[in-house]
C-alpha positions in Angstrom: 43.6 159.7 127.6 46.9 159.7 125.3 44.9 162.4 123.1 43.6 164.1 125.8 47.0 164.8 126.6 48.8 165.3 123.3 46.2 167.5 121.7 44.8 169.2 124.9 41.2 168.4 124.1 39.0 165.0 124.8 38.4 162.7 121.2 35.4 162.0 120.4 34.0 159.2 118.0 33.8 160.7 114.5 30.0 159.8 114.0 30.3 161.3 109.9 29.2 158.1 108.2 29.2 154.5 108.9 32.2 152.9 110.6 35.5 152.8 109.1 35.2 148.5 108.3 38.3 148.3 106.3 41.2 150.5 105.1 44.4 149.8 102.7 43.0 146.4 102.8 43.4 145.8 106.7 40.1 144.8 108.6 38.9 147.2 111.1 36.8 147.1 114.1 33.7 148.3 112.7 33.4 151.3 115.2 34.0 154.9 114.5 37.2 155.7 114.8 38.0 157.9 117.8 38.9 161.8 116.5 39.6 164.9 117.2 39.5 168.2 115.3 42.5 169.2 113.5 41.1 172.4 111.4 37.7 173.8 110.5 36.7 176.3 107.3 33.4 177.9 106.5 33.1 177.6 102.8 30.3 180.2 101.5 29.0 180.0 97.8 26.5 182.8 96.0 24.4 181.9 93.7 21.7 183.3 91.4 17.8 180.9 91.6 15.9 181.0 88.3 14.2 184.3 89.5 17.6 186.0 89.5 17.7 186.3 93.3 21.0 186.0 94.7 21.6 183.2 97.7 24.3 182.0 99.8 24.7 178.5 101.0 27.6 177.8 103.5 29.2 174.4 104.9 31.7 174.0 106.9 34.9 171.4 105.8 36.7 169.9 109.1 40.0 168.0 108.9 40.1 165.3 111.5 42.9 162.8 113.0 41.6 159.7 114.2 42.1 156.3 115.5 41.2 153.2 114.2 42.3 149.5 115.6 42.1 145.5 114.6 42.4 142.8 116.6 43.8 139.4 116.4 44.3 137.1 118.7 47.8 137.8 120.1 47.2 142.0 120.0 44.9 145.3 119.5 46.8 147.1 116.4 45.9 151.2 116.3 45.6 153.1 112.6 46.0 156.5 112.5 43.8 158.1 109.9 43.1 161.8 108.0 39.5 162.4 107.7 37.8 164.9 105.7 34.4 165.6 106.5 31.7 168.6 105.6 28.6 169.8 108.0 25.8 171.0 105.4 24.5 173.3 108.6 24.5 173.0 112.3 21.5 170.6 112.4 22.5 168.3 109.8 24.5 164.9 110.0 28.0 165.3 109.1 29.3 163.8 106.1 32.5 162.0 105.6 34.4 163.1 102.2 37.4 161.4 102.7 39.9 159.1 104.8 43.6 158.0 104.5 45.6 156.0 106.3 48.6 157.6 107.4 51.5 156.5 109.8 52.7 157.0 113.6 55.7 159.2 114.0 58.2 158.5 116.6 58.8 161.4 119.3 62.0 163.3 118.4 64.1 162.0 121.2 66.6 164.5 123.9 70.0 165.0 123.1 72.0 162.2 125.4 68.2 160.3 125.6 68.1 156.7 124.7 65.7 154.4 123.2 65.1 152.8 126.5 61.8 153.2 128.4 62.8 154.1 131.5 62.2 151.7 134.3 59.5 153.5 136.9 59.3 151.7 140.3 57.4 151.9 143.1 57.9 151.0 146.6 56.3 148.5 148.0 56.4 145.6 151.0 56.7 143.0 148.4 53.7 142.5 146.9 52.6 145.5 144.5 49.5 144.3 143.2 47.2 147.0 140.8 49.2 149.4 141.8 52.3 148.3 139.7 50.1 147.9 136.7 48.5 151.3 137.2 51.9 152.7 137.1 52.7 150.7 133.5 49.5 152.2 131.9 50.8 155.4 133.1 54.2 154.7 130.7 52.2 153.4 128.0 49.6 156.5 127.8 52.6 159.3 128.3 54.8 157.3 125.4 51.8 157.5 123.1 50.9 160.9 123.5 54.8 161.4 122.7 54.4 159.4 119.4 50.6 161.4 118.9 52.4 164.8 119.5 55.1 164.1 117.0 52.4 162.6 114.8 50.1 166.4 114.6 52.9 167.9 114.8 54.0 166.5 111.3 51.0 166.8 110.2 50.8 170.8 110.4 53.5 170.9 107.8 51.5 169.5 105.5 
């Protein structure tokens, strides 16, 4: 959802190559790591056969941003990740060239803001039940689309 709303587009799982199993040394769930497309190039090549006919062969080269996660018993730890991946053609399996770790950036904050989450409450006859913890995972989605947003947006310089 926190993608969804940083980037303006759903993630998907990046299905070029097997799961990512481990990275920088850290163990990974061995899924494939949620992305989304970052940029896209259509790389065209001539070439001359033994005849001395003259072909093209195209490929596209995507950049992707995606997540990756561990777990351990006290917590679910999230990886953000550069991908590099080329598509041969439009029916073939994509390919995954490269993959980096990189690093969460924090949201540039509001002059006067302060590094306190702000306290959402909800009225209520006593007992809130889901409700209250509906409105938490609210929080928690709109603060990490903050830190996602500040995260592509870094990336683009680049």
């Amino acid at each position: 959802m926190a993608f969804h709303i940083s980037a303006g587009i759903m993630a998907s799982p990046d299905m070029a190559g097997d799961p990512l199993k481990a990275l920088d040394g850290i163990a990974l769930l061995p899924i494939p790591p949620l992305a989304i497309l970052v940029e896209q190039n259509l790389i065209e090549r001539s070439f001359l056969t033994r005849d001395g006919e003259k072909k093209k062969q195209a490929h596209t080269e995507q950049e992707q941003f995606g997540i990756c996660c561990s777990v351990n018993t006290g917590a679910l730890t999230l990886y953000p990740v550069n991908m590099k991946v080329n598509v041969d053609s439009p029916h073939a399996l994509p390919n995954r060239t490269g993959c980096v770790m990189t690093t969460f950036q924090a949201p540039a904050m509001a002059p006067g803001a302060t590094d306190e989450p702000t306290a959402k409450r909800q009225k209520s006859n006593g007992d809130a039940g889901p409700a209250a913890k509906q409105l938490g995972i609210i929080g928690e989605v709109e603060r990490f689309a903050g830190i996602l947003i500040a995260t592509l947006e870094l990336d683009d310089d680049e």
